[in-house]
C-alpha positions in Angstrom: 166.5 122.5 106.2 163.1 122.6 107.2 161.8 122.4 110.4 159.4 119.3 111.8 156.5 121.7 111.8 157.3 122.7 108.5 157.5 119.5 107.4 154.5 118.5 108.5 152.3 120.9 107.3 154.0 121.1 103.5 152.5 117.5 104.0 149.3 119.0 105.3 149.2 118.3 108.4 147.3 120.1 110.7 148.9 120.6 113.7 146.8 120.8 116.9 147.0 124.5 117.4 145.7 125.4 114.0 142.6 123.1 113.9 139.8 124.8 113.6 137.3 123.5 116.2 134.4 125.2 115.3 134.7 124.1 111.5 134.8 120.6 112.6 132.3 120.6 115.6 129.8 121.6 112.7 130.9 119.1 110.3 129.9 116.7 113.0 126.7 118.0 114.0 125.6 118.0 110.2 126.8 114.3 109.9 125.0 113.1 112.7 121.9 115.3 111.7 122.0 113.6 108.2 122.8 110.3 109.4 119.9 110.4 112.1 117.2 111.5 108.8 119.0 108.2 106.3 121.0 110.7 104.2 124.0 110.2 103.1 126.4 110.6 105.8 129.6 109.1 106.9 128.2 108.4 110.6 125.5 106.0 110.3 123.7 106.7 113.9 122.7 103.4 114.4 118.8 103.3 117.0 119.5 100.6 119.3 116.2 100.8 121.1 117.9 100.8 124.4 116.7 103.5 126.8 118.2 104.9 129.8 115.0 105.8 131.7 114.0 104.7 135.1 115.7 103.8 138.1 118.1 101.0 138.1 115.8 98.6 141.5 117.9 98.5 144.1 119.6 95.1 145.5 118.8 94.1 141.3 121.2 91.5 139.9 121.5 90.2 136.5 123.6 87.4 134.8 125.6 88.8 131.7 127.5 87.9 129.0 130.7 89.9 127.3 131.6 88.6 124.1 134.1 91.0 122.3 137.4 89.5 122.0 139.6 86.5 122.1 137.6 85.2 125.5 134.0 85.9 126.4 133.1 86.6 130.2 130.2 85.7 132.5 129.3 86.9 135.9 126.6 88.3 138.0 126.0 92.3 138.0 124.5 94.3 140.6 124.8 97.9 141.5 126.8 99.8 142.9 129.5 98.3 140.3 130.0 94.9 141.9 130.5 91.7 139.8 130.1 88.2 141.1 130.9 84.8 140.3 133.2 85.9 137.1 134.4 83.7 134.8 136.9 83.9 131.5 136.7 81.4 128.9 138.0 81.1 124.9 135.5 82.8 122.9 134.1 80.1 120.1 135.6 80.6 117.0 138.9 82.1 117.9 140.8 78.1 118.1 139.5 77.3 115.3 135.8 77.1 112.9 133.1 76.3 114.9 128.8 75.6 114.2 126.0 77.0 115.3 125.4 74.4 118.4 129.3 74.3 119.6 129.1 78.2 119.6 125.6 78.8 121.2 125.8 75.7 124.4 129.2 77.8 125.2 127.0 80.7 126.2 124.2 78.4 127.3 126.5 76.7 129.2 128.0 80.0 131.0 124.2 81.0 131.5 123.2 77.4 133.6 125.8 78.4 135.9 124.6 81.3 136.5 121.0 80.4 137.1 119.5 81.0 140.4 122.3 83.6 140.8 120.4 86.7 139.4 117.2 88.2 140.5 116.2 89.9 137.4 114.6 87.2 134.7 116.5 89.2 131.9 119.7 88.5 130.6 122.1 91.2 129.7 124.6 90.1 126.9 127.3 93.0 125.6 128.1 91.5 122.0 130.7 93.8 120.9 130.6 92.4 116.8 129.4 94.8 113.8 125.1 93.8 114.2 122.0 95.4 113.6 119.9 96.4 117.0 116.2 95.5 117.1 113.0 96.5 118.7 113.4 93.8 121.1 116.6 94.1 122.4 118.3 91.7 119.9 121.2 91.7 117.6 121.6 90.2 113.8 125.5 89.9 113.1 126.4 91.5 110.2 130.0 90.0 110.2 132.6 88.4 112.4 135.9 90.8 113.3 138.6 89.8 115.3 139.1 86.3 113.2 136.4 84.7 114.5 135.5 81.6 112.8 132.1 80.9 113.0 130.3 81.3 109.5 126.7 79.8 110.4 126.4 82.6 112.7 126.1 85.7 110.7 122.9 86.8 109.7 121.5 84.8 113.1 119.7 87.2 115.7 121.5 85.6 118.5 119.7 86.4 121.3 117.0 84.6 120.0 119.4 81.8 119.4 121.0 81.7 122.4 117.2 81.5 124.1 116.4 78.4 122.3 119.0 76.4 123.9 118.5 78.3 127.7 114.8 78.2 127.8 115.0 81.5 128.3 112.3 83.9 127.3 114.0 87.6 127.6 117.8 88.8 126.5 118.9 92.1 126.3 122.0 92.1 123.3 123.5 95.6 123.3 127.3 96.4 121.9 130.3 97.7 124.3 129.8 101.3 123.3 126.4 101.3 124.7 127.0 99.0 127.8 129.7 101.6 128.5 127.0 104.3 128.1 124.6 102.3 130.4 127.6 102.1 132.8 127.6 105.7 133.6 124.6 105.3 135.5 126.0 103.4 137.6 128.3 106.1 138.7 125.1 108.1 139.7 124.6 108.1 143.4 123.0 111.1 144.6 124.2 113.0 141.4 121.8 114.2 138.3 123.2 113.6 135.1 121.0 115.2 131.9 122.0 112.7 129.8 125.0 110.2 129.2 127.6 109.5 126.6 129.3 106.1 126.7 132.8 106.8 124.6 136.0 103.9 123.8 139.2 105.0 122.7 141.3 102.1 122.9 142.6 99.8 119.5 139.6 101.3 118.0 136.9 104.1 119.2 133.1 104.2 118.8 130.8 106.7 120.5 127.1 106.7 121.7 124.7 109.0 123.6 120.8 109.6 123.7 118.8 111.6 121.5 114.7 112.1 121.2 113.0 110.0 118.9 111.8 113.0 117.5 114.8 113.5 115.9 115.3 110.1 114.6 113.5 110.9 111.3 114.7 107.8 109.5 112.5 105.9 111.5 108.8 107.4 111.8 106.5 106.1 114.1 108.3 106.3 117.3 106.8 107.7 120.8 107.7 111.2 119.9 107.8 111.9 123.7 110.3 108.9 124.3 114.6 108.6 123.6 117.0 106.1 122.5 120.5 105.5 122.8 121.7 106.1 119.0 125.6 104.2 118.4 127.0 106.5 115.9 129.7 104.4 115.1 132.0 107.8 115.4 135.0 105.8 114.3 133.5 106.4 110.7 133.7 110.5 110.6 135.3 111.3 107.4 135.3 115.0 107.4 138.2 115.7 109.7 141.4 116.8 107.3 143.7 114.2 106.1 147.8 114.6 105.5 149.7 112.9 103.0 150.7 110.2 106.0 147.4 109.6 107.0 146.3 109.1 103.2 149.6 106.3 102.9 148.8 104.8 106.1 145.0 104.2 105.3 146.2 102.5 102.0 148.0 100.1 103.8 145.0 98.7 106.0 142.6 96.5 105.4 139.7 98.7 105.0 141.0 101.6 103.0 139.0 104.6 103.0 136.6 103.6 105.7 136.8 104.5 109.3 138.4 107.8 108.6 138.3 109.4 111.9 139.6 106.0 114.1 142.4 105.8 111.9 143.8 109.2 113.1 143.2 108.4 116.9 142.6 105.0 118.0 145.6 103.2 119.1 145.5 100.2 115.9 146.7 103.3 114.1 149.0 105.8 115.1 152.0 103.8 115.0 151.0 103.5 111.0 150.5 107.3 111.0 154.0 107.7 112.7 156.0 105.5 110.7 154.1 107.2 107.2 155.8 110.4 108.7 159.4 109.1 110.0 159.8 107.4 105.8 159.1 110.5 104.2 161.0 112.5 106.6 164.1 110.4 106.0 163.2 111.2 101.9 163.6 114.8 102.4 166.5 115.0 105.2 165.6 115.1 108.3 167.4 112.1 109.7 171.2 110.7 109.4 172.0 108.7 106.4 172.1 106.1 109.3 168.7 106.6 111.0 167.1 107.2 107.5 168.8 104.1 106.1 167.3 101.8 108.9 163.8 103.7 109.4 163.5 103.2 105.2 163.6 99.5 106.3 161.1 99.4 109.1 158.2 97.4 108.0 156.1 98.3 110.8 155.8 100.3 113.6 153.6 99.7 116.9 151.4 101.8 118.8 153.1 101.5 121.7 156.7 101.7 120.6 155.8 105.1 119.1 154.1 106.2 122.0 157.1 105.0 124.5 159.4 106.6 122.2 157.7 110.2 122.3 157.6 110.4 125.4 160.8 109.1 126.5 159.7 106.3 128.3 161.4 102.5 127.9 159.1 99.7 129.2 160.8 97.8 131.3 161.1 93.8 129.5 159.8 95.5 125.4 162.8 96.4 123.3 161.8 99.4 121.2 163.0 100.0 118.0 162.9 103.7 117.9 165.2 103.8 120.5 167.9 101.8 118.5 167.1 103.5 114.9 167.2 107.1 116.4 170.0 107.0 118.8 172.0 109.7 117.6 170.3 112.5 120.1 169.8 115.1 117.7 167.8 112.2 115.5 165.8 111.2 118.1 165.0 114.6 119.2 163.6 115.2 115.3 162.0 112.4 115.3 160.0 113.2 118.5 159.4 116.8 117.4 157.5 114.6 114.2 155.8 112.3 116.0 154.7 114.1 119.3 151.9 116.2 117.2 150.5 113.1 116.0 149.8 112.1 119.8 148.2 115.9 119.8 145.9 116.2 117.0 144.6 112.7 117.8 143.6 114.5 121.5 142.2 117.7 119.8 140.2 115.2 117.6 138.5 113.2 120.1 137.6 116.8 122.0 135.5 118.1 118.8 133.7 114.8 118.7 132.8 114.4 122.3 132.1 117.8 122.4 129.3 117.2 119.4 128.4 114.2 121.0 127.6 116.3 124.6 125.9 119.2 122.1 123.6 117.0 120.0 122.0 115.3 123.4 120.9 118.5 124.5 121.9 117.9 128.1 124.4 120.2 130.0 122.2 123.4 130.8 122.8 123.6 134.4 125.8 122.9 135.9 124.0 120.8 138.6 123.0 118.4 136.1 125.9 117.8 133.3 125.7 115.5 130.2 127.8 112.4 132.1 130.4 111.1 129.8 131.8 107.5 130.7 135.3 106.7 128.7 136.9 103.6 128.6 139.7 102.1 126.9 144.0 102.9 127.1 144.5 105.1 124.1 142.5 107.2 126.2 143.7 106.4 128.9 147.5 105.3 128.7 148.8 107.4 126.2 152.4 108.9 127.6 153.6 110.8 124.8 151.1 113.8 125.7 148.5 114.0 128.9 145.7 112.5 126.7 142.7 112.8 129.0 143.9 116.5 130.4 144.4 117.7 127.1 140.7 116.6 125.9 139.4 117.8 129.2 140.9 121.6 128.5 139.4 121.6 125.4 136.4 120.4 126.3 136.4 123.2 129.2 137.1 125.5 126.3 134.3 124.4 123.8 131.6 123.7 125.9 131.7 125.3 129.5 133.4 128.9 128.4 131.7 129.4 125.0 128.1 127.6 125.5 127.3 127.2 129.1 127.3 123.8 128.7 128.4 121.3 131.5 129.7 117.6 131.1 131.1 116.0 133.6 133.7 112.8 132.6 132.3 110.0 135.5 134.6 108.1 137.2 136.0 104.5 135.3 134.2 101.7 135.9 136.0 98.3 135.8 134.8 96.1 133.4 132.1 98.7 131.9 131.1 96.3 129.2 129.6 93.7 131.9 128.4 96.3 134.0 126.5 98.2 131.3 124.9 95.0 130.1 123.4 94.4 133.6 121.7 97.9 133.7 120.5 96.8 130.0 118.8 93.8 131.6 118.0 95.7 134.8 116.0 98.6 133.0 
């Protein structure tokens, strides 16, 4: 009989150790290069026109919106990371179809309770839906995710929208990546960052840091002495190796063949990759007739459950099926020998690309002034099957401090980044 690793390599998959780092940290430097001059690449490094310059004024405070989810947020921003007057509410769309005025006097309403609140005239609004940035710090949807229902809205810039009904004369519309981005400065204090990376790793994962406009060749005519923050939409990289599991689970979504990368290590995914493995393992052996009879007949397989399962760990109040189909002790000690490297390679993965992300900004020269990186999200965060944000720490260490001389520094979390980020937009 084969062993896992075996296994799982005659599959072709590459197990964390053997990943070649500096293979891939190239592959990603040339996709952002090509994507930052309009060839074809699978990262489309996206200019939101959003810069991190200046200093945040202090005693600032701004009203913001976070749309994102099932509920959008309002509150009142100020710095140091403090949020005021914070409220939740259903996001339009999600109860049912809405129109354009039912959706827009939600947020106008949430914005008349917060006037005379802020003392910035600017609104910052973190609108975390697939849209196009502008030069004026708005956002045209491109589509609705997350089932929202609210057709007359795509293809509206709706900052401008939203203005019409607040009398409002200035917005700034910026997606959660880059409020998370803009979040690291609030971390600052007395410390010098180089340059920032904002990075989520939760259902899904995006990236975005700052790069000259010098460099943005797609678009000519920018200050060539100025910067942007560029949203790569990382989730996209499609040059990292695929197995035969991750090939099966990516026919099974809903976007096959596109957000390569994600699929392999955002948390929407993995339990897809897991189960691709634990079916074809039970084909060739590995498992009891019992075990392979019942995993055979598992339909799906969460995140979570997977995660809990590799590491051992039952959640007090969630029944997990893994713990009932792989009972038998030597079964379940296969089963977490499969499913453990997934957990691994996902880490080694997000390493290489924050490390190219840290590389491209240029930042990181002197160890007194890293390249700040702000994560968010629980895939990065909550993973138990391995220590996620160690493990991408070590490698990081390894990729950037021993072999470049290149410092980062990962800044401490910041509760509900998204809001805070889109103050700072509004503040700056």
């Amino acid at each position: 009989m084969k062993t896992p690793e075996e296994f799982l390599k005659d599959n072709g998959f590459t197990l964390a150790a053997e990943i070649d780092r500096q293979a891939l940290l190239g592959a990603f430097l040339s996709e952002m290069e090509k994507g930052l001059k309009g060839e074809p690449s699978s990262l489309m490094m996206i200019p939101t026109f959003v810069s991190v310059t200046g200093k945040i004024p202090q005693g600032a405070k701004a009203a913001v919106l976070d749309a994102g989810g099932t509920n959008f947020r309002g509150g009142i921003v100020s710095i140091p990371p403090k949020i005021e007057e914070k409220q939740n509410q259903p996001m339009p769309g999600t109860k049912g179809e809405v129109g354009e005025d039912e959706f827009y006097d939600a947020f106008a309403a949430e914005i008349k309770r917060l006037e005379g609140k802020a003392t910035v005239k600017k609104i910052g609004w973190c609108f975390s839906y697939p849209a196009e940035a502008t030069k004026d710090l708005d956002a045209r949807l491109v589509r609705w995710t997350k089932n929202i229902k609210a057709p007359a809205i795509v293809g509206q810039f709706v900052g401008r929208e939203l203005l019409k009904r607040t009398g409002g004369t200035e917005i700034a519309v910026v997606n959660d990546t880059v409020a998370t981005l803009l979040a690291a400065k609030a971390t600052e204090g007395d410390k010098t960052y180089s340059s920032y990376i904002g990075f989520i790793l939760g259902t899904g994962t995006n990236t975005a840091y700052v790069e000259k406009n010098s460099n943005i060749l797609k678009m000519p005519g920018l200050d060539p002495d100025g910067s942007m923050i560029i949203n790569a939409e990382s989730g996209a990289f499609a040059k990292a190796p695929q197995s035969a599991f991750d090939k099966a689970a990516d026919a099974k979504t809903g976007n096959p063949g596109i957000g390569l990368l994600e699929k392999m290590i955002a948390g929407a995914y993995l339990g897809g990759v897991g189960l691709e493995i634990y079916k074809a393992a039970a084909k060739e052996g590995l498992f009891s007739g019992k075990a392979a009879g019942a995993i055979a007949a598992l339909p799906s397989l969460e995140t979570m459950d997977f995660d809990n399962f590799c590491a051992g760990f039952r959640k007090e109040g969630r029944d997990n099926v893994l713990d009932t189909i792989f009972a038998d002790a030597d079964d379940a000690k296969m089963a977490r020998r499969l499913g453990v490297p997934v957990f691994e390679r996902a880490a080694v993965l997000t390493a290489i690309q924050l490390a190219a992300f840290v590389l491209k900004s240029g930042g990181g020269a002197d160890a007194a002034a890293p390249v700040a990186i702000n994560a968010d999200g629980s895939t990065y965060y909550k993973t138990r099957a391995v220590p996620f944000a160690d493990t991408v720490k070590k490698e990081l260490d390894d990729m950037l401090v021993k072999r470049r001389n290149v410092h980062y520094a990962i800044t401490p979390q910041v509760d509900d980044a998204p809001m805070v980020g889109a103050g700072i937009a509004a503040m700056l």
